[in-house]
FINUVO-365063 format. One record per residue (C-alpha): residue in three letters; x, y, z; residue number from 1. Coordinates in steps of 0.2 Angstrom, whole numbers. Each point is the difference from the previous one (the first is absolute). Layout:
<atoms>
(atom ALA; (X; Y; Z); NUM);
...
</atoms>
This chain:
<atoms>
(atom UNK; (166; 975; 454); 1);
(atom UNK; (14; 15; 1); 2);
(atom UNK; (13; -10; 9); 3);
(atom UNK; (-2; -12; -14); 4);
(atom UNK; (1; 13; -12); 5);
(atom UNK; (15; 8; 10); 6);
(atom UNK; (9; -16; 1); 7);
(atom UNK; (2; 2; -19); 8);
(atom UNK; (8; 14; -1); 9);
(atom UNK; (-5; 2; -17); 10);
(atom UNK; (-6; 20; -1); 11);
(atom UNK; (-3; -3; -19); 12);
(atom UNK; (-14; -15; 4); 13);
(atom UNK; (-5; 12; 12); 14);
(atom UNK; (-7; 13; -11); 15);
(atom UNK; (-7; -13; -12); 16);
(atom UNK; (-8; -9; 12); 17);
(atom UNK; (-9; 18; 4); 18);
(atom UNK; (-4; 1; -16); 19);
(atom UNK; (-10; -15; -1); 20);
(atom UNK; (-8; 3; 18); 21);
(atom UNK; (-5; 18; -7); 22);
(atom UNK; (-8; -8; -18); 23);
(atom UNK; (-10; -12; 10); 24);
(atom UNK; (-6; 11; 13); 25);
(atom UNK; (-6; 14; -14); 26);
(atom UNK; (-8; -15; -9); 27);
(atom UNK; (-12; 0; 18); 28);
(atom UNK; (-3; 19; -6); 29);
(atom UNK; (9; 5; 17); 30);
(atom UNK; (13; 13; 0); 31);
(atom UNK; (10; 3; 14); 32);
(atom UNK; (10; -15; 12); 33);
(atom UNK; (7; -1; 17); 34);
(atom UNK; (17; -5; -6); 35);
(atom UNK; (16; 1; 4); 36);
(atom UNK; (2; -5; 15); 37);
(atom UNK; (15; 8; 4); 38);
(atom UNK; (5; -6; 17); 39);
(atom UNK; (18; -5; 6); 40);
(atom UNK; (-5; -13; 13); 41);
(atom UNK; (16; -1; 10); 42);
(atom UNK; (-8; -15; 16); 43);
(atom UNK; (-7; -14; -9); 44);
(atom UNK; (-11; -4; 15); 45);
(atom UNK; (-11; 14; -9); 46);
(atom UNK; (-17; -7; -6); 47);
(atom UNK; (1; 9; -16); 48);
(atom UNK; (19; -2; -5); 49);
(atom UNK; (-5; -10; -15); 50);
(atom UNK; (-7; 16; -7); 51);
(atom UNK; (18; 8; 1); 52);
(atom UNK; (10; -4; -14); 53);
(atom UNK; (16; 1; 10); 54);
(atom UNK; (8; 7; 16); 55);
(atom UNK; (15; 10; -12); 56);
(atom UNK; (-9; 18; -2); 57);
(atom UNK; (10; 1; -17); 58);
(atom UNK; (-9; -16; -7); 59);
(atom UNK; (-16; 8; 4); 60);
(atom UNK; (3; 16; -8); 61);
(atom UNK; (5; -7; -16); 62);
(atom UNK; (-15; -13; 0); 63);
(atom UNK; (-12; 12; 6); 64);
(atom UNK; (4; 11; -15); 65);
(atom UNK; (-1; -15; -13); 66);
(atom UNK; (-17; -4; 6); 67);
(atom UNK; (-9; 18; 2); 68);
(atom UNK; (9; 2; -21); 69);
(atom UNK; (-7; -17; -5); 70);
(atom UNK; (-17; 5; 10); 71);
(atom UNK; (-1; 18; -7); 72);
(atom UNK; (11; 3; -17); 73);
(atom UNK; (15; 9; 2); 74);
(atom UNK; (-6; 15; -6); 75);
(atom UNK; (-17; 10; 9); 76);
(atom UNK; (-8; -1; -16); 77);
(atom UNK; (0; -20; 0); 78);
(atom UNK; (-10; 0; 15); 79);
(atom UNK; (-15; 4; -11); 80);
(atom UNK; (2; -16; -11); 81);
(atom UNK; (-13; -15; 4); 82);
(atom UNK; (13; -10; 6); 83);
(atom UNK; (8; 10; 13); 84);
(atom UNK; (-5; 2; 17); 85);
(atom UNK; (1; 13; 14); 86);
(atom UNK; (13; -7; 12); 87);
(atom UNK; (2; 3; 20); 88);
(atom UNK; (16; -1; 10); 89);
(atom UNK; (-4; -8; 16); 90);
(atom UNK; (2; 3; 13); 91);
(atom UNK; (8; 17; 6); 92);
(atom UNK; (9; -2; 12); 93);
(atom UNK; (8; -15; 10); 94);
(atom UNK; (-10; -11; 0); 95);
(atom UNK; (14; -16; -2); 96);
(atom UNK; (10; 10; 13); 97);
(atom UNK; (-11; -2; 16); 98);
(atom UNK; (7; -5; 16); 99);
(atom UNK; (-1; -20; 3); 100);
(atom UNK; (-9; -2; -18); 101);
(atom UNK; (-14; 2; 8); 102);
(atom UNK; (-12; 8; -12); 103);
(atom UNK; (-7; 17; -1); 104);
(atom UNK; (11; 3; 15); 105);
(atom UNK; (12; 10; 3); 106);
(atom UNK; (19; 8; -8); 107);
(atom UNK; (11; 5; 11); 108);
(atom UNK; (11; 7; -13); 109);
(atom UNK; (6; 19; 0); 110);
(atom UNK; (-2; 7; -16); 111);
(atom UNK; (15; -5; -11); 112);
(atom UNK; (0; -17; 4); 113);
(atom UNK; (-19; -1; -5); 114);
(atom UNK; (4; 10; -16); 115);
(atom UNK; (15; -12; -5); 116);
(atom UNK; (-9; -16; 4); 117);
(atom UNK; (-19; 5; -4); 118);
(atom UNK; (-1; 15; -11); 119);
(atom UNK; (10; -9; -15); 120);
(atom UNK; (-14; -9; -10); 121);
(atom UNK; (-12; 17; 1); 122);
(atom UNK; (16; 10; -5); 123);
(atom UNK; (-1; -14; -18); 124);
(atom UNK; (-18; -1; 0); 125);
(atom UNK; (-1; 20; 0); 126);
(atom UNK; (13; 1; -14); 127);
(atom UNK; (-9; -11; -11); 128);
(atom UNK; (-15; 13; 2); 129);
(atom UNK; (-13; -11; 13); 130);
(atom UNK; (-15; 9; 1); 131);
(atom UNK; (-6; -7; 18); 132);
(atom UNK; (7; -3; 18); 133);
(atom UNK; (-7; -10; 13); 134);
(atom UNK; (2; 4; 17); 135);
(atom UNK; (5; -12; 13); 136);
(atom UNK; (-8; -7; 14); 137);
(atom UNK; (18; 0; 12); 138);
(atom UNK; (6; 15; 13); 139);
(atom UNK; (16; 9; -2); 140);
(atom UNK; (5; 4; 17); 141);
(atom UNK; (-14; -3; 8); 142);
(atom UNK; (-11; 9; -13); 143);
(atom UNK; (-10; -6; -13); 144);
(atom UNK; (4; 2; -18); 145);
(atom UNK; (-18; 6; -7); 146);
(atom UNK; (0; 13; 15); 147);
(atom UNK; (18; 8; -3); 148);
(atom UNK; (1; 16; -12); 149);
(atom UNK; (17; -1; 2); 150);
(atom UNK; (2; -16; -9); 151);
(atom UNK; (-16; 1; -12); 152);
(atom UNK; (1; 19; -5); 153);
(atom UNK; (17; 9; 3); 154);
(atom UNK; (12; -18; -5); 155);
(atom UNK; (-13; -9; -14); 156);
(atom UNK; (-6; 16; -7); 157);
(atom UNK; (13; 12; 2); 158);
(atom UNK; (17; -8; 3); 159);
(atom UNK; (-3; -14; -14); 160);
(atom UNK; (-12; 11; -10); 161);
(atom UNK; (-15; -13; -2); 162);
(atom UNK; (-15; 12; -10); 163);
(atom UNK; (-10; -17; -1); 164);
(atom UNK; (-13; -5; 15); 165);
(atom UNK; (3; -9; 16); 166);
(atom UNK; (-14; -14; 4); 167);
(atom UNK; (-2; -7; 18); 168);
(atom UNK; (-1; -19; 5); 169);
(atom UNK; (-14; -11; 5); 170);
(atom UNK; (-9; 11; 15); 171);
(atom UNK; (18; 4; 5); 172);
(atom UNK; (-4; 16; 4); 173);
(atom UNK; (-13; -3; 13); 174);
(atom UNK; (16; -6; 10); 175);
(atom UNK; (5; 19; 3); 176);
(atom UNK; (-2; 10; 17); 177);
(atom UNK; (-17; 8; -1); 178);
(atom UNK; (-3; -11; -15); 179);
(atom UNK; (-15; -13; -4); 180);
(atom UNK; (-3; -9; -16); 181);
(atom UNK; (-13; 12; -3); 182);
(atom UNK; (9; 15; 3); 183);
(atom UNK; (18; 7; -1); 184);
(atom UNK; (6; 19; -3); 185);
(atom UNK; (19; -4; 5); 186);
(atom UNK; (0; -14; -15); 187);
(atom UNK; (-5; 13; -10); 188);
(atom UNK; (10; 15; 7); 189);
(atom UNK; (15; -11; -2); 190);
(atom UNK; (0; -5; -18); 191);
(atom UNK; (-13; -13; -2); 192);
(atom UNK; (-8; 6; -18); 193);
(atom UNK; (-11; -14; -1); 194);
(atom UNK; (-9; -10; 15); 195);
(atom UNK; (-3; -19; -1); 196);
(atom UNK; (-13; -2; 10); 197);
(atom UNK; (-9; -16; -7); 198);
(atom UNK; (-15; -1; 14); 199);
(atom UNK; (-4; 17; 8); 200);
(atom UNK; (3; 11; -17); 201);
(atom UNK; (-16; 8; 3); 202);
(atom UNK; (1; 8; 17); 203);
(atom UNK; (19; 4; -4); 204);
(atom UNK; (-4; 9; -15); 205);
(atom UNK; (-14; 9; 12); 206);
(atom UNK; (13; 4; 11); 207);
(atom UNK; (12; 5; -11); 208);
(atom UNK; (-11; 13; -6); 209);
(atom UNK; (-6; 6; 16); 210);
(atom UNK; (21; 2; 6); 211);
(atom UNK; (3; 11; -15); 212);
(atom UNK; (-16; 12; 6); 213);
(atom UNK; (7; 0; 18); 214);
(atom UNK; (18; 2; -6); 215);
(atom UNK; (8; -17; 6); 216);
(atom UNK; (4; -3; -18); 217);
(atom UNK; (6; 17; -11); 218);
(atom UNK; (-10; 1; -15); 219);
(atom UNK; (19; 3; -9); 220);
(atom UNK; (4; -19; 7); 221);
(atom UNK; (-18; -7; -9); 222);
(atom UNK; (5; 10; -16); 223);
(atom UNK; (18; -7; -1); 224);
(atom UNK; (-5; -19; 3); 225);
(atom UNK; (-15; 3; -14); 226);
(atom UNK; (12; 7; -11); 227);
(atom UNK; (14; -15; 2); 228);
(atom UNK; (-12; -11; -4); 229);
(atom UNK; (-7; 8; -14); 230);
(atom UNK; (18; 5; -8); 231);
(atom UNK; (0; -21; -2); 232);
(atom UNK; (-14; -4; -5); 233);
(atom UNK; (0; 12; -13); 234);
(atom UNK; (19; -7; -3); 235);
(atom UNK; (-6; -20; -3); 236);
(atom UNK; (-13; 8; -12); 237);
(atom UNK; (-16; -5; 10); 238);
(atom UNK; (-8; 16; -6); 239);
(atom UNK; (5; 1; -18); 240);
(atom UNK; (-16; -3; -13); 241);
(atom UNK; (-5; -1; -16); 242);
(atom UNK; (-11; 11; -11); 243);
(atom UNK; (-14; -8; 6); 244);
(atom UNK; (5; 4; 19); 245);
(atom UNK; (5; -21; 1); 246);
(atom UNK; (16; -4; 10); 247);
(atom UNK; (14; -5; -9); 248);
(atom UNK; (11; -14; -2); 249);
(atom UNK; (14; 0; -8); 250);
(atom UNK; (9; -14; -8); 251);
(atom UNK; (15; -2; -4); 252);
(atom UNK; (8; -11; -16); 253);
(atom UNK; (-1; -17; 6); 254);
(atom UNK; (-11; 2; 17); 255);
(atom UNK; (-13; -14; 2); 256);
(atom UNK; (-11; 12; 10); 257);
(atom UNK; (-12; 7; -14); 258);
(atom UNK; (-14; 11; 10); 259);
(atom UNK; (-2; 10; 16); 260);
(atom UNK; (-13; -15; 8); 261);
(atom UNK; (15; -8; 1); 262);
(atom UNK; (6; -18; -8); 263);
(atom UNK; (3; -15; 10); 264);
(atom UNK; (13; -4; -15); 265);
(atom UNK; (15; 5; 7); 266);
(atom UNK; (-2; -9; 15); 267);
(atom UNK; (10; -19; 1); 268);
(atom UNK; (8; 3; -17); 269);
(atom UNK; (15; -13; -5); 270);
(atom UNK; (12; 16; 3); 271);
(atom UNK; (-5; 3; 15); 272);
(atom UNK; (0; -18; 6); 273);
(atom UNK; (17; -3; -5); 274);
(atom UNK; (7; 16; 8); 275);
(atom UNK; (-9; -7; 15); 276);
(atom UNK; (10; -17; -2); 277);
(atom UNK; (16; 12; -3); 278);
(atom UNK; (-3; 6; 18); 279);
(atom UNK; (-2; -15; 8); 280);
(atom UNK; (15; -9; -8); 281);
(atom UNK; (11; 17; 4); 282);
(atom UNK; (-7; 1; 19); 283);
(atom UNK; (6; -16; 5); 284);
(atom UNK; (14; -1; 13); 285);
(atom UNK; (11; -16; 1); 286);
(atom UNK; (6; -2; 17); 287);
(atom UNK; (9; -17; 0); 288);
(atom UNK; (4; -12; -15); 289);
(atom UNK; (7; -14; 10); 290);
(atom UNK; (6; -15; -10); 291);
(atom UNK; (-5; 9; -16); 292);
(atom UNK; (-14; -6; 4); 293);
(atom UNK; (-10; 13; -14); 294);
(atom UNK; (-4; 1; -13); 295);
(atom UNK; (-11; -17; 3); 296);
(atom UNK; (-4; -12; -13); 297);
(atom UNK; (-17; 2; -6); 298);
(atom UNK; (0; -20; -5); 299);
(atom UNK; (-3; -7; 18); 300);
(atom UNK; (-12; -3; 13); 301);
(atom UNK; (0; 17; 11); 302);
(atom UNK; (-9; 0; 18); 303);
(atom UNK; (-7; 16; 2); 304);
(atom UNK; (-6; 4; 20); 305);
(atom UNK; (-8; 16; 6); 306);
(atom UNK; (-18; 7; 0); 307);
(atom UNK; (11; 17; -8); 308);
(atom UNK; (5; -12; -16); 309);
(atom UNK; (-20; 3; -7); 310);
(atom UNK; (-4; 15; 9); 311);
(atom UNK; (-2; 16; -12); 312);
(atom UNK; (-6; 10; 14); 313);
(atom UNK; (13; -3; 10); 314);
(atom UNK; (12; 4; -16); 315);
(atom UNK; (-7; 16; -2); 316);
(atom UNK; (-1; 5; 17); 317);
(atom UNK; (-9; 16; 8); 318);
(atom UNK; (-12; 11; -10); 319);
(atom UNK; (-4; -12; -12); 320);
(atom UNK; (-18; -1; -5); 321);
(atom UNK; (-3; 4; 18); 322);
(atom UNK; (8; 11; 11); 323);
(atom UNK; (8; -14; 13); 324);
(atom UNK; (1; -10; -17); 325);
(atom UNK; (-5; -16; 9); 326);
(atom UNK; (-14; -11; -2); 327);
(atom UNK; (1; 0; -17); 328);
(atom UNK; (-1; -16; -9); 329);
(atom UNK; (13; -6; -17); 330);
(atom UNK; (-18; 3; -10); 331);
(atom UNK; (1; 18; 4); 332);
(atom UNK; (16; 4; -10); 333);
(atom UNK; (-6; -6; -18); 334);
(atom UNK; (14; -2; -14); 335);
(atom UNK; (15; -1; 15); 336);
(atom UNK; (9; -14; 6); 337);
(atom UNK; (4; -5; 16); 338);
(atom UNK; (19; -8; 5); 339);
(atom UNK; (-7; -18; -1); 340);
(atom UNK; (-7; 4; -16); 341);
(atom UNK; (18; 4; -7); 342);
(atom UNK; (8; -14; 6); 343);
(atom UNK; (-15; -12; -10); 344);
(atom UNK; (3; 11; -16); 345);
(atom UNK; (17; -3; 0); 346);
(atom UNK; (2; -18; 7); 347);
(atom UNK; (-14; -12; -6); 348);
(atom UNK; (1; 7; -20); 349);
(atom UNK; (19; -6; 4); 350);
(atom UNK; (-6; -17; 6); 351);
(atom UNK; (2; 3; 17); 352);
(atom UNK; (-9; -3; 15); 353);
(atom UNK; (-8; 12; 16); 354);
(atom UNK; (-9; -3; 12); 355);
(atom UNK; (-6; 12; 13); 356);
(atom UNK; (-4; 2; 17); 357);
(atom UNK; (-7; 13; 8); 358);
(atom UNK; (3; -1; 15); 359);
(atom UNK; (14; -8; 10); 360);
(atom UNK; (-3; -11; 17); 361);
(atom UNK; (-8; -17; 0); 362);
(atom UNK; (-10; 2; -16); 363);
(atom UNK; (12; 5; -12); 364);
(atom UNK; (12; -15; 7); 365);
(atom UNK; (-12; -11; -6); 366);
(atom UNK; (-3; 9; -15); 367);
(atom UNK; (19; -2; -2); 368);
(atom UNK; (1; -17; 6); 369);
(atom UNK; (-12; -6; -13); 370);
(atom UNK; (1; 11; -15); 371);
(atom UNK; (20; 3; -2); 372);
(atom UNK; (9; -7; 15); 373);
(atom UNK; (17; 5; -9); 374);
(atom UNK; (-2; 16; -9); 375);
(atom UNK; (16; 6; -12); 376);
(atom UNK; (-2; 16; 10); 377);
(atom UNK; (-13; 9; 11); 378);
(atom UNK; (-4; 18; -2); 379);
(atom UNK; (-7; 6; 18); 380);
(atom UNK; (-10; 19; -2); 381);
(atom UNK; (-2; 9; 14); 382);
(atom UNK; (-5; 17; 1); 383);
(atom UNK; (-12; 12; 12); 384);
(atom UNK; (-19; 3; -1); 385);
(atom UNK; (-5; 15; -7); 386);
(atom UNK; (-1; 15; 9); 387);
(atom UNK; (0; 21; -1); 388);
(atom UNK; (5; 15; 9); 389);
(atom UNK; (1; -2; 19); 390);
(atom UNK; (-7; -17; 2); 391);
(atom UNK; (16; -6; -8); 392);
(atom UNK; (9; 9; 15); 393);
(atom UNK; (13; -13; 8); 394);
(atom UNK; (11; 1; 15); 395);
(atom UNK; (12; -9; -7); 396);
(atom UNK; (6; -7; -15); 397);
(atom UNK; (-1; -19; 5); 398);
(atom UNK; (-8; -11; -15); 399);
(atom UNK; (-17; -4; 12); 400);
(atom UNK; (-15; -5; -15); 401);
(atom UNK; (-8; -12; 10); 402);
(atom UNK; (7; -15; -12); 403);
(atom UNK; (16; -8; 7); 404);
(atom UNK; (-8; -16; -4); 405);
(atom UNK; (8; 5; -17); 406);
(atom UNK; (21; 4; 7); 407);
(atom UNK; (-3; -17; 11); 408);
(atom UNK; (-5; -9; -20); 409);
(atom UNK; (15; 8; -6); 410);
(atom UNK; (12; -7; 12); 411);
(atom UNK; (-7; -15; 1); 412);
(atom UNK; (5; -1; -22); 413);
(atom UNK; (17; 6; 2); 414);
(atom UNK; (3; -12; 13); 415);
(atom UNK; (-5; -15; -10); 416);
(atom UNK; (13; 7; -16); 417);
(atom UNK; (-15; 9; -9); 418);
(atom UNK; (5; 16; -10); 419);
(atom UNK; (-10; 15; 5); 420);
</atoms>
């Protein structure tokens, strides 16, 4: 996720890896992506600060702009190539700055504070050209974001100049005063360009129509979202054709992706893998090396504890194949690896030894016990259950997954001399 991502503070991987994420998704024949996420989450209790890449504005910016290059091209012609991919800033504006983390709440902020801390990463993602901005779900001062003109229409599209289109979020609109999934003039007044409106998109279309004849909606506003949205589509090529009236796609020297059905041949490549190893190698954040403990020696017979240690899901986190990313079985996530995994590849070929316990508690003391009652050195993995937006809410920051049984393991190991 982006605080991993953040945590590298590598801008150049950042723009590669968008370029891989951009060649795969064109390889699904889809053009357009909600990404960056450009939120500065500034209280962790938030449940969506692992979508932040960091809580210093500047990081943002410069990562945000890296990503929306690497998504898009760096020039507005490369946005028509096969392998690029309309990108979306997200989301506009405050959404990691909300009072007590809680989400789509609400900032307290007076205006410089929230241009400082949370403008940043759209001021980069603007620069490098993105063509779409999502509105957020949070109020500022009390008012919502996909209701407020001021924000939306005079700062977005005035101040900072933004000619692409806004989108809205899931049904967020339908939170407005006077608002209902299935209908919304103020969204629409205030800047919205583009409704998302998964369910009732039939009766708001309806009554978006019949607010334009009874003059809720300005027939100039209808004209101006219409022509955003065109002005990019017409700039990621989706209405350039052949002679024979085909759509085209192009292809550059050296793109896998060979015709507008789209190729799956771009997706999983060894490149792409590796930069995703790259990532993972770069996120990681050492806290403590007691003893010099690490690097461990791959020759020895290594305890690994923890349901985390063989969990994929719980690797990946929220939004992964799902939108809470849980329930999601190792067998869903073909060709990856999961933490236990590693360990085996690296130890046994080595003439090691690991054994593994999934859970701690009376079970995995036997399993010790009886399978490797003096281990060289126990690796215990512990890590939260997937979870998204809201739901990941907490109240305080207090490490509470339900799995203690694993910290009481632990210190029951260092006790006895074991390294861990």
């Amino acid at each position: 996720h982006n605080i991993g991502l953040g945590a590298t503070r590598n801008v150049e991987l950042m723009r590669e890896i968008a370029e891989a994420t951009a060649a795969e998704v064109a390889a699904t024949n889809i053009k357009w992506v909600f990404a960056p996420t450009v939120a500065v989450a500034q209280d962790p209790r938030w449940g969506r600060t692992y979508e932040s890449y960091a809580q210093d504005p500047d990081l943002v910016k410069a990562i945000a702009s890296a990503f929306v290059s690497g998504l898009q091209g760096d020039h507005p012609g490369e946005l028509k190539a096969r392998e690029h991919v309309i990108a979306t800033a997200k989301h506009f504006l405050g959404d990691g700055g909300t009072n007590g983390g809680v989400d789509q709440g609400n900032v307290l902020l007076d205006e410089q504070a929230l241009f400082e801390q949370h403008a940043q990463g759209f001021i980069g993602a603007l620069e490098a050209g993105a063509q779409t901005v999502m509105a957020s779900f949070n109020s500022w001062q009390g008012n919502k974001v996909h209701g407020s003109r001021y924000l939306l229409t005079d700062v977005l599209k005035g101040a900072l100049q933004f000619d692409g289109f806004v989108i809205g979020d899931w049904n967020a609109h339908g939170q407005l005063p006077g608002c209902s999934n299935k209908s919304c003039p103020a969204a629409i007044n205030a800047g919205v360009d583009m409704i998302m409106v998964p369910e009732d998109w039939e009766k708001f279309i309806g009554n978006t129509i019949a607010q334009v004849r009874d003059g809720s909606i300005a027939e100039q506003r209808i004209d101006d979202a219409v022509r955003r949205i065109l002005r990019v589509k017409m700039r990621a090529g989706l209405f350039d054709v052949n002679a024979e009236g085909k759509l085209l796609a192009t292809t550059p020297t050296g793109n896998s992706i060979t015709n507008a059905e789209g190729s799956s041949s771009a997706v999983g490549t060894a490149r792409h893998r590796e930069l995703a190893r790259q990532a993972v190698r770069e996120s990681l954040v050492l806290l403590k090396n007691n003893d010099s403990l690490l690097p461990l020696q791959p020759r020895a017979d290594v305890l690994v504890i923890g349901e985390a240690a063989n969990s994929i899901a719980q690797q990946s986190g929220g939004w992964t194949l799902t939108w809470q990313g849980d329930n999601n079985p190792n067998s869903d996530f073909p060709g990856a690896r999961s933490i236990l995994d590693g360990i085996r590849e690296v130890v046994e070929p080595a003439g090691g030894r690991v054994v593994y316990t999934g859970n701690a508690g009376v079970a995995a003391a036997q399993t010790i016990a009886r399978e490797m009652p003096e281990p060289d050195v126990a690796i215990v993995v512990m890590g939260e259950r997937p979870y998204a937006e809201g739901i990941g809410d907490k109240s305080d920051v207090t490490f509470r997954n339900h799995r203690t049984p694993e910290l009481e393991t632990l210190q029951k190991l260092q006790a006895r001399g074991i390294p861990t």
